[in-house]
C-alpha positions in Angstrom: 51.8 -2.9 -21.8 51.9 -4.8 -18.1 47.9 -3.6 -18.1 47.3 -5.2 -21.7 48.7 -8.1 -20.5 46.9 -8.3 -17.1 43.3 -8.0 -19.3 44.4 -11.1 -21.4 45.5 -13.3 -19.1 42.0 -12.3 -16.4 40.3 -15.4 -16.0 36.6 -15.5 -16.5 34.2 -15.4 -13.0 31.1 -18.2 -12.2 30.5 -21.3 -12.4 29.0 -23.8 -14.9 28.4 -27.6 -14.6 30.2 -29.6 -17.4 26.7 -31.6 -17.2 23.3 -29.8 -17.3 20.7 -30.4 -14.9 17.4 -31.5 -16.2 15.1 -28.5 -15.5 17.1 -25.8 -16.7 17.5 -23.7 -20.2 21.0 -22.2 -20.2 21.3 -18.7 -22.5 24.4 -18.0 -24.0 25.3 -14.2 -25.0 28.1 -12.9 -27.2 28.9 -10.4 -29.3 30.7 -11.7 -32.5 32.2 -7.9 -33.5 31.9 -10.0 -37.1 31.4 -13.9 -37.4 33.0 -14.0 -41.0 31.0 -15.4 -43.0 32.7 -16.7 -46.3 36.2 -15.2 -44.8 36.5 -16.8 -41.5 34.8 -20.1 -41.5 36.3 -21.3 -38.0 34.6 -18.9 -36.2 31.2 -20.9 -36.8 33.2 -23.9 -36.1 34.1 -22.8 -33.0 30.4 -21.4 -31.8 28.9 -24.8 -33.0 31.5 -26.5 -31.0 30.7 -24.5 -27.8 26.6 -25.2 -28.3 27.2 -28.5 -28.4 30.1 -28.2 -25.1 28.3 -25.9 -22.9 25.0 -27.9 -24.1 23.2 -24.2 -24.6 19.6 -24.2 -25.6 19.3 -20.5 -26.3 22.3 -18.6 -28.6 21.6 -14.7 -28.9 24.2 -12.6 -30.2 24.7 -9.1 -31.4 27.5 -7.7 -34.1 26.9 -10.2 -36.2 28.2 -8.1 -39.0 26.3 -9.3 -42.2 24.5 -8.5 -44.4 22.2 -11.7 -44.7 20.7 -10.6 -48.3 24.0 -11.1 -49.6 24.6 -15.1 -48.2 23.7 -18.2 -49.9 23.3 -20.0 -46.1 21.1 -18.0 -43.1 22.7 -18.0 -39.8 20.0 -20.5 -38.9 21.1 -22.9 -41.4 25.0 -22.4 -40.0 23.6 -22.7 -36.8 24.3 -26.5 -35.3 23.3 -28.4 -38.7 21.0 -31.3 -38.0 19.6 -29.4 -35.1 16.5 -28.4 -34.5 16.3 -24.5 -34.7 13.8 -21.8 -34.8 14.1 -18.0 -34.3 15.4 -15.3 -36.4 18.0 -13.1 -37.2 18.3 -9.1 -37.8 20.1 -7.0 -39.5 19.8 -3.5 -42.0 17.2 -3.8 -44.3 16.2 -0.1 -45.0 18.9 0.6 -48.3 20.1 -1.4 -51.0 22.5 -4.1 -50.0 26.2 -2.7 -50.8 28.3 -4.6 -48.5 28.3 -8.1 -47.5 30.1 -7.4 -43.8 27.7 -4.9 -42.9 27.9 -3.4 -39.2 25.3 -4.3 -36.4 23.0 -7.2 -36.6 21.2 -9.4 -33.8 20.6 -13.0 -33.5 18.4 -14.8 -31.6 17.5 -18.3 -31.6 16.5 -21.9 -29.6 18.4 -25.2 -30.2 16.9 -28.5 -30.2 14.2 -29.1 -27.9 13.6 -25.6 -26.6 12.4 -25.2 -30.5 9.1 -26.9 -29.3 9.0 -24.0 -26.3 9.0 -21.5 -28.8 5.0 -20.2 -29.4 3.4 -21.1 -32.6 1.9 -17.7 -33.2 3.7 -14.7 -32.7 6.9 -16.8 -31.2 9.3 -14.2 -33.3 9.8 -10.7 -33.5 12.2 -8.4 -34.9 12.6 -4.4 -35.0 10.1 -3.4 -37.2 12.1 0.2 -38.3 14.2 -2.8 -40.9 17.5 -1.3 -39.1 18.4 -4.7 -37.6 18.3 -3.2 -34.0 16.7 -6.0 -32.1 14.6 -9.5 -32.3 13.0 -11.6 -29.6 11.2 -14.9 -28.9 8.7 -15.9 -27.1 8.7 -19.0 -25.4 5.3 -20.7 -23.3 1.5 -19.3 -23.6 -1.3 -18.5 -21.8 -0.6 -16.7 -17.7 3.0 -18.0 -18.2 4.9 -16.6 -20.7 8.7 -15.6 -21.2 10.3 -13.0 -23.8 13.7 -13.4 -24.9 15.2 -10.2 -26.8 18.7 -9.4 -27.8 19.5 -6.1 -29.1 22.8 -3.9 -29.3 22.9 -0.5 -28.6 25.1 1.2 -30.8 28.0 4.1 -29.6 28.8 7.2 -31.5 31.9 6.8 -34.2 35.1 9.2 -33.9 34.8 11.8 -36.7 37.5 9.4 -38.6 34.3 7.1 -39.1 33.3 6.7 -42.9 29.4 6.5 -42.7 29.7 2.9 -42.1 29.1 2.5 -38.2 25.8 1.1 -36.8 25.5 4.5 -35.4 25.6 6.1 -39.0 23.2 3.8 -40.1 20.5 4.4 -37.6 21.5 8.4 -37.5 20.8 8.7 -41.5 17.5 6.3 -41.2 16.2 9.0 -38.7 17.5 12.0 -39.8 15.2 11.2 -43.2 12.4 10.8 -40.9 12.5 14.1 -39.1 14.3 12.6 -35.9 17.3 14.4 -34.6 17.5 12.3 -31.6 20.9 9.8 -30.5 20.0 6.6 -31.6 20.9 5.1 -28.8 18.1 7.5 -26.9 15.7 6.0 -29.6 16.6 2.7 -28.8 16.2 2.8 -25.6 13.1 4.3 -25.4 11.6 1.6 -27.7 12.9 -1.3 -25.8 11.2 0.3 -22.7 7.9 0.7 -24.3 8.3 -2.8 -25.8 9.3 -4.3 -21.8 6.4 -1.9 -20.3 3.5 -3.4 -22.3 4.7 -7.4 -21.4 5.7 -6.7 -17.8 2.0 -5.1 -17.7 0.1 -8.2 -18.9 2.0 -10.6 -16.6 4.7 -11.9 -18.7 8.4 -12.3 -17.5 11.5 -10.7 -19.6 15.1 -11.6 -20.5 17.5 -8.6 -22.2 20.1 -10.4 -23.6 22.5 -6.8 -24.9 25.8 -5.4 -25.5 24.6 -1.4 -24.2 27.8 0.5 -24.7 26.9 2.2 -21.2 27.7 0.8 -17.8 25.1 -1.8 -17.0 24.8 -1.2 -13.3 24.6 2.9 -13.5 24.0 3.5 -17.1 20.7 4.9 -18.1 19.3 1.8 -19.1 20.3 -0.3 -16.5 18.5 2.3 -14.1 15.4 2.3 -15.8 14.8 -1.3 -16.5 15.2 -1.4 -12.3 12.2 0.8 -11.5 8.4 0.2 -11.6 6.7 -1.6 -13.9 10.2 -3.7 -15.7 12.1 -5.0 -12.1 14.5 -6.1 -14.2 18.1 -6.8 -12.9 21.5 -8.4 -14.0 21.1 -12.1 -13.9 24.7 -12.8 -13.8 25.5 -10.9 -10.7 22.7 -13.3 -8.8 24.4 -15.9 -10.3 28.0 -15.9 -10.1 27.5 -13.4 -6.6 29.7 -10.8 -8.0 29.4 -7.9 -10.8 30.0 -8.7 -14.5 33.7 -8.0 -15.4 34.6 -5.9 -18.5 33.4 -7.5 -21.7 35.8 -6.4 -24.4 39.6 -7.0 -23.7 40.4 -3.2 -24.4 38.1 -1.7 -22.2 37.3 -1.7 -17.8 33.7 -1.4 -17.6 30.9 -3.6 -17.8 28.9 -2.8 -21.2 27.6 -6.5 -21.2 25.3 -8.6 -19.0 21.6 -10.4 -19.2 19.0 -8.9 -17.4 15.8 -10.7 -16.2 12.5 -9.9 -14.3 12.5 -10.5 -11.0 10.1 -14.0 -11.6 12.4 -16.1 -12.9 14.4 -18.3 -11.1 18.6 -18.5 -11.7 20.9 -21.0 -11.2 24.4 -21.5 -12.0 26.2 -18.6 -14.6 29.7 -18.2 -15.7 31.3 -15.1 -17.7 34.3 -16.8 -19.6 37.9 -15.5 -20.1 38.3 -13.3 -23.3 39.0 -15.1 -26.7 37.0 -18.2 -25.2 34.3 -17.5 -28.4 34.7 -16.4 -31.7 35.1 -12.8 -30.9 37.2 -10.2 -28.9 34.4 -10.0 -25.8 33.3 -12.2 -23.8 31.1 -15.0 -23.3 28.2 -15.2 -20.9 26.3 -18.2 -20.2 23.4 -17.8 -17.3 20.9 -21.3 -16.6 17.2 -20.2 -15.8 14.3 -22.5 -14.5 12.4 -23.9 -17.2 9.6 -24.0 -14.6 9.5 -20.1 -14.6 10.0 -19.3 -18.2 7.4 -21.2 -19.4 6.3 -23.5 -16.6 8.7 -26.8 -17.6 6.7 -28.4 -19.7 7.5 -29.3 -23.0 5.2 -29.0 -25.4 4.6 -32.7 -27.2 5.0 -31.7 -31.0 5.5 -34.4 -33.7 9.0 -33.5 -35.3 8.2 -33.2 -38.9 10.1 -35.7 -41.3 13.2 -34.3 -43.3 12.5 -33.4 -46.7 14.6 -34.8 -49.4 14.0 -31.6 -52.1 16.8 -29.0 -51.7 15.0 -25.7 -53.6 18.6 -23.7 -53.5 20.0 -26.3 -56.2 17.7 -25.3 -60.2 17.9 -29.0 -61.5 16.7 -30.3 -58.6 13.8 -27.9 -58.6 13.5 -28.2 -62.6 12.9 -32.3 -62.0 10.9 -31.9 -58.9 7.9 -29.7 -60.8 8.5 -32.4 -63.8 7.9 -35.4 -61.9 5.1 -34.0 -60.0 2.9 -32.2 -62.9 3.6 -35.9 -64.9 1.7 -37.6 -61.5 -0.7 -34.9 -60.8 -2.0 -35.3 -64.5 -1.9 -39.3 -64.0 -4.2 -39.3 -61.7 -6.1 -36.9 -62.7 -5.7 -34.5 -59.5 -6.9 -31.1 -61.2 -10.1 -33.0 -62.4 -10.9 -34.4 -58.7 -10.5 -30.9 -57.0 -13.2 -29.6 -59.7 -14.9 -31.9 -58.2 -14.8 -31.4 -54.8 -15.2 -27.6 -55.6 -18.7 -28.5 -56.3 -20.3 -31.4 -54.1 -23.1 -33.1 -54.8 -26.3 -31.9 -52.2 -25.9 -35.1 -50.5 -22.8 -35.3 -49.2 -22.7 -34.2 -45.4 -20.1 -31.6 -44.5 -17.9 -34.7 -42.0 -18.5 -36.7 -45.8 -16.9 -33.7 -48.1 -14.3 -33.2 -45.2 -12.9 -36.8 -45.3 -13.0 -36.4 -48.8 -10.9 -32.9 -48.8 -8.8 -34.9 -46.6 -8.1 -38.0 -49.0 -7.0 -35.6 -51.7 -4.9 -33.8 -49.5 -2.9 -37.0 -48.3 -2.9 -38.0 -51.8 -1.0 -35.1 -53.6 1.5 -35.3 -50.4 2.1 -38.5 -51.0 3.1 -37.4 -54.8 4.9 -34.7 -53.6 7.0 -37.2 -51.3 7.5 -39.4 -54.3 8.8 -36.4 -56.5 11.4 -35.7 -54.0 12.6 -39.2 -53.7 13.4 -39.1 -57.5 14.6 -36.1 -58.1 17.5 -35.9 -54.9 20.4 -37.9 -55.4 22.8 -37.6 -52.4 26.8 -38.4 -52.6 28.9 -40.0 -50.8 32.0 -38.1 -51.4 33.9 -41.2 -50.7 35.3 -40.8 -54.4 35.1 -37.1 -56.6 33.0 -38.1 -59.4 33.6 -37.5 -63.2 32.8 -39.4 -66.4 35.2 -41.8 -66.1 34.5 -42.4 -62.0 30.8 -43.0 -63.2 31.9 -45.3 -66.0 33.5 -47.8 -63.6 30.4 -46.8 -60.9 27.7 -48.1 -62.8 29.1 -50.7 -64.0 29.9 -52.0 -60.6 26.6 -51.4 -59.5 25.3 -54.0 -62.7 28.0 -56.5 -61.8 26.3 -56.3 -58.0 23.0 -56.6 -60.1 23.8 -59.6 -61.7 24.8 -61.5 -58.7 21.3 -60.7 -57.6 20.0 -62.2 -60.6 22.0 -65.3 -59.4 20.6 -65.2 -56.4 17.0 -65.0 -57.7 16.6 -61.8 -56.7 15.5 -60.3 -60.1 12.3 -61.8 -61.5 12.6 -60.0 -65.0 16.1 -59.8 -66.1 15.5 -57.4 -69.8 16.3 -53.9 -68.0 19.4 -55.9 -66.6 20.5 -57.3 -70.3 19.8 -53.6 -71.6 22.2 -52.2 -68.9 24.8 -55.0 -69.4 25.2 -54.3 -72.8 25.4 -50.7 -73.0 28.2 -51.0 -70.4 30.4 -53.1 -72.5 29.5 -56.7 -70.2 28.8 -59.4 -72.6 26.5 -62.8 -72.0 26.3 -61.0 -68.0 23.3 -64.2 -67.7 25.2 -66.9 -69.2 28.7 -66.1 -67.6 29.5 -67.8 -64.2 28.9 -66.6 -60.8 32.5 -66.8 -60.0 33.7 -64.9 -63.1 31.1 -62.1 -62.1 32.7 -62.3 -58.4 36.1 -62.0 -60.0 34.9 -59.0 -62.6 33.2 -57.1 -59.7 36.5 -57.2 -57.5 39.1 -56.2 -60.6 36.2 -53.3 -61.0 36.3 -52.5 -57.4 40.5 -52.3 -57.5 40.5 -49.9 -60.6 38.1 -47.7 -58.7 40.5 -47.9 -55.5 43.1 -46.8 -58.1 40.8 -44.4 -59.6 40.3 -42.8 -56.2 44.0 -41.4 -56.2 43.4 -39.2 -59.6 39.8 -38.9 -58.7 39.9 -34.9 -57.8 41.6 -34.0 -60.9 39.7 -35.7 -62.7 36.5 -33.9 -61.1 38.4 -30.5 -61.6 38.9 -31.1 -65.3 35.2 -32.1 -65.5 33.7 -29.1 -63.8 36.6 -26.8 -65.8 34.8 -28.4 -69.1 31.7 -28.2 -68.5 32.4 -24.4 -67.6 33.9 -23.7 -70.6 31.2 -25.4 -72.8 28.7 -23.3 -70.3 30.1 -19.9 -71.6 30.6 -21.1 -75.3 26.7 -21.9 -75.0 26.0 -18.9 -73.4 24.0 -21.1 -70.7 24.0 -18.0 -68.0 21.4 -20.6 -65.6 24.3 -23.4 -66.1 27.2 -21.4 -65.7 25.9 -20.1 -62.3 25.3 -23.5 -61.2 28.6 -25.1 -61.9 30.5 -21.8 -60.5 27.9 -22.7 -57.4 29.0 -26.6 -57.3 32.7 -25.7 -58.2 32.2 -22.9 -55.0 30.8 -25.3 -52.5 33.2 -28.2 -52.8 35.9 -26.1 -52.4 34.7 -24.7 -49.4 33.5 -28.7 -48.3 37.2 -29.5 -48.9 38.8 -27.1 -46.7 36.8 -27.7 -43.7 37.4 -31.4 -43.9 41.3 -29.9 -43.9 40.8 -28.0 -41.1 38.6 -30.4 -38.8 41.0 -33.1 -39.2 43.6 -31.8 -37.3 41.1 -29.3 -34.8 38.2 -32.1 -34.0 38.5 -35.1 -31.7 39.1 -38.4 -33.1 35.9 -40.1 -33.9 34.8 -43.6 -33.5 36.0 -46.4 -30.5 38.4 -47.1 -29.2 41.0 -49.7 -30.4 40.0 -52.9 -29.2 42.7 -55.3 -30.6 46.0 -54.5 -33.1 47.4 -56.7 -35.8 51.1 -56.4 -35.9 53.5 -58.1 -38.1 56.4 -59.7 -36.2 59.2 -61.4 -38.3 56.2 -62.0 -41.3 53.9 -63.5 -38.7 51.0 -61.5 -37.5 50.9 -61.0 -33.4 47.6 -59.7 -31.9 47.8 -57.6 -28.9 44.1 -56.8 -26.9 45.1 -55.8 -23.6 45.9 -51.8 -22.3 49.1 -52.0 -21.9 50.3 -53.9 -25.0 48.3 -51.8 -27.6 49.6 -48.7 -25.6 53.6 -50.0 -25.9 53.5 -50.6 -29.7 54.8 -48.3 -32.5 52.4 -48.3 -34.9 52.5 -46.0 -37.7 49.1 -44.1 -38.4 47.3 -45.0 -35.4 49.4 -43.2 -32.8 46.4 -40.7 -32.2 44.3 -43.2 -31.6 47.2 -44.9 -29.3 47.0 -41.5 -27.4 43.6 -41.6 -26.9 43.3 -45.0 -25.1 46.3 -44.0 -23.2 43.6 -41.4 -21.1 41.3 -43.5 -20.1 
């Protein structure tokens, strides 16, 4: 037990600057033994969190233990949302999908601007057996170039095991196949060969793995050191001393980064267990950005968000609608005959401005489509029938004071509106009475807002039920889909109230009520000595600084 203890409470060993120095790419390495997708949502919480902490511009990762055929989301689109991100993820592809927490599984991916490092062509690999082994990057072109892999190596089960293990996997894949080899001995032997033909044609190499052997005298580690890989533990030239033990249970080093001996290393840190979202280790190692691809950013154009979200049927549905209705408008089908077959005296620079124009034409259709058939919520308010009721009709009171403002040049669409909304003579009443209307409308909705989600759950429950009477199979998986992700919205805004920092300034001035006269206090140290009920978190907060 005294041993148990002493593994938990072993601090972590290196050194990592709170603030990253410009010129560096810092790599982050874990293995996630399972990052719970669907069961244990705080474990991507808590990776997201330690991007954004540790400011990390490469995340690999190995044990990611899912079956991604079996996910509505990818791992890239969990990744960091509103991030840039490109690379890839891999995982057992060679059976039927059975489980959704399937063993093994590699990730490997760059974060905001190292996306634009990432090469065009060929920038991302994975194991090409479909058994989820390994995947890489590559980052820079022409003489310097740098490739990032991440793989796992798996051990061999107990004879408890149940056919399950990454081991099993691999073992049954190859005993099919006429291979009666370890798969760790077949792993290995094809992330030599892979190393041996880079190292050959100039390239350097990063081995991001969890090996399951010792990585100073293991076999791999041994042969990545010799002639032509020169590959050794990054870590150890970083922090100056050996890796420590990555999982909590066990002493020796299975874990580390190795690199070729071009690159250049700065600071690295191996961080105390349970700092991830796992029950190993983290290790974080900076490398010059001059020697894995020679520093310089590419200069790529981001590309503008797209409003169409293909995972959501109506949205798709209306998006084809609107954009056959414009492409038949104007005729689109009839001009590409026509371009098909130019006339003889059109020069080729002539028909290419003119593929051009028609090109820039049906995107700008295609932009227009999107922009009508997305709608985005607020959430400030669930909605239902009766929420949309008092919605719209505060949205045609807002209307009509634009009409009083002069704002509307042609009021009939406004009339129609008015009318079916139960608002009578909305042109020849007052401005002040429309002022008045508009604020009783926006204090039922305040009202409103207190019944709002039982109200929505009733709704969705209906429209279920009328789904399944119907027989409506597309519907009914689309409202079990709604019904599935606001439920899942709702508990992370439960959890991240009371696990996320406080956002927004910090409090300037307070209001308080003395004796039925209000008192304002601005400085430090009378915001900081008042009792204020609801903002005592915020009180805190000021208190540090």
């Amino acid at each position: 037990m005294n041993s148990f203890l002493e593994l938990l409470s072993e601090g972590g060993s290196g050194y990592i600057s709170q603030e990253k120095c410009s010129g560096w790419i810092r790599i982050m390495f874990e293995n996630y033994n399972c990052i719970g997708i669907g069961t244990q949502d705080w474990k991507m919480d808590r990776l997201n969190l330690l991007i954004k902490e540790l400011h990390i511009d490469v995340v690999a990762s190995c044990e990611s233990n899912v079956d991604w055929r079996q996910t509505s989301d990818g791992m890239l689109d969990l990744l960091v949302p509103r991030m840039g991100k490109r690379g890839c993820t891999s995982h057992n592809t060679t059976g039927d999908p059975l489980h959704k927490a399937q063993r093994g599984g590699v990730v490997m991916a760059a974060v905001g601007r190292m996306c634009d490092a990432v090469s065009p062509i060929d920038g991302i690999g994975r194991d090409p057996t479909g058994l989820g082994r390994f995947c890489w990057l590559q980052v820079g072109s022409g003489d310097l170039r740098t490739y990032l892999v991440s793989a796992y190596i798996p051990h061999k089960p107990p004879r408890s095991a149940k056919g399950e293990t990454n081991w099993e996997q691999q073992q049954c894949f190859y005993h099919a196949r006429g291979e009666f080899r370890n798969p760790d001995e077949i792993l290995i032997d094809n992330l030599l060969s892979l190393f041996k033909g880079w190292r050959e044609a100039g390239s350097e190499a990063i081995l991001v793995l969890d090996a399951n052997q010792d990585v100073y005298d293991g076999i791999l580690a041994t042969r990545l050191s010799e002639c032509p890989y020169n590959m050794c533990c990054l870590l150890q030239q970083a922090a100056g001393a050996k890796v420590p033990n990555s999982h909590f249970r066990r002493r020796r080093p299975i874990t580390t980064i190795f690199g070729s001996n071009g690159l250049t290393v700065g600071d690295g840190m191996v961080y105390p267990h349970w700092y991830g979202v796992g029950d190993h280790r983290v290790f974080v190692v900076e490398v010059s950005a001059a020697s894995l691809f020679g520093g310089k950013f590419p200069t790529i154009g981001s590309p503008k968000a797209r409003m169409l979200n293909c995972k959501i049927a109506r949205c798709r549905k209306n998006y084809n609608n609107v954009l056959k209705s414009l492409c038949n408008r104007h005729r689109m089908h009839e001009k590409l005959l026509q371009l098909k077959v130019p006339a003889e005296s059109v020069s080729a620079a002539d028909y290419q401005l003119m593929h051009n124009k028609w090109d820039n034409e049906l995107g700008d259709f295609m932009a227009s489509a999107e922009e009508q058939c997305a709608k985005f919520k607020s959430c400030q308010i669930e909605f239902s029938p009766t929420v949309g009721l008092w919605l719209k009709r505060r949205s045609i009171l807002k209307w009509i004071l634009c009409w009083h403002d002069g704002k509307v040049p042609d009021s009939r669409n406004l009339e129609r509106a008015a009318r079916r909304n139960g608002i009578e003579s909305p042109l020849t009443s007052p401005r002040d009475d429309i002022e008045a209307i508009l604020v009783a409308c926006i204090g039922h909705l305040m009202e409103l807002r207190k019944i709002a989600p039982e109200l929505r759950t009733k709704h969705l429950r209906q429209c279920l039920i009328t789904a399944i009477e119907n027989g409506d199979e597309e519907a009914i998986q689309e409202i079990t889909r709604i019904r599935r992700k606001e439920c899942d919205r709702k508990r992370r805004m439960n959890i991240n109230k009371y696990v996320k920092p406080n956002q927004g300034r910090m409090v300037m001035a307070v209001q308080v009520d003395e004796n039925g006269t209000p008192v304002w206090y601005d400085s430090h140290e009378d915001i900081s000595s008042q009792r204020i009920p609801g903002s005592m978190p915020r009180n805190r907060r000021l208190s540090e600084y």
